[in-house]
N, C-alpha and C positions, 0 to 999 in steps of 0.2 A: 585632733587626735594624733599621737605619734603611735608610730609602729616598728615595735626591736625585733629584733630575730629575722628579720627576714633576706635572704639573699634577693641580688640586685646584676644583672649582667649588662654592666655598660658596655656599650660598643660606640664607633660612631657611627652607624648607621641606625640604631636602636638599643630600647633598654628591652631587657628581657623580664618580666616579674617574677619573683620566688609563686611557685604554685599552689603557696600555702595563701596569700593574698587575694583575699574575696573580692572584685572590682565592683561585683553587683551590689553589696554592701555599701561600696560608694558611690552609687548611680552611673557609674560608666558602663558601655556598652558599646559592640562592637560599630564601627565608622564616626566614634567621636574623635573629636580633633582638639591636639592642644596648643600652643603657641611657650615659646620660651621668651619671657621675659628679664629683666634685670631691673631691681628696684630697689633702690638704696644699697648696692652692692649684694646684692641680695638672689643670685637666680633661682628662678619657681617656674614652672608647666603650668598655663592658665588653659581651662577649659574652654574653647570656642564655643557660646552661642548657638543655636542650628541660625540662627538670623544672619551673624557673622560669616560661619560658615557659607552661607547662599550670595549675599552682597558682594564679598570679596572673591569668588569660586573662588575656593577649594576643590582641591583633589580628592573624593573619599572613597576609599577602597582603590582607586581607577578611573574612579569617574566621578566628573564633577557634580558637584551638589548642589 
């Protein structure tokens, strides 16, 4: 699903989402994690696993998960 209209505050420290974007809609919630990939020149935010997240510790929130 794509989505127009919505502001985006890149930074490099983080993105900020427009507060019109419902995340529960897309099942995220707060202490998901996501990983930057590159694939076929292609960069995308892939959703970490909670399994990924645990094997590899992760940081979540502060503390590890």
């Amino acid at each position: 699903m794509k989505h127009y209209d919505y502001e985006w505050d890149l930074r490099n420290d983080c993105i900020i989402f427009d507060r019109e974007l419902d995340i529960d809609a897309l099942g995220w919630k707060g202490g998901d994690c996501f990983k930057i990939v590159n694939r076929n020149g292609q960069a995308m935010l892939l959703k970490l696993e909670a399994v990924e997240q645990f094997t590899k510790g992760h940081v979540v929130n502060g503390q590890p998960s």
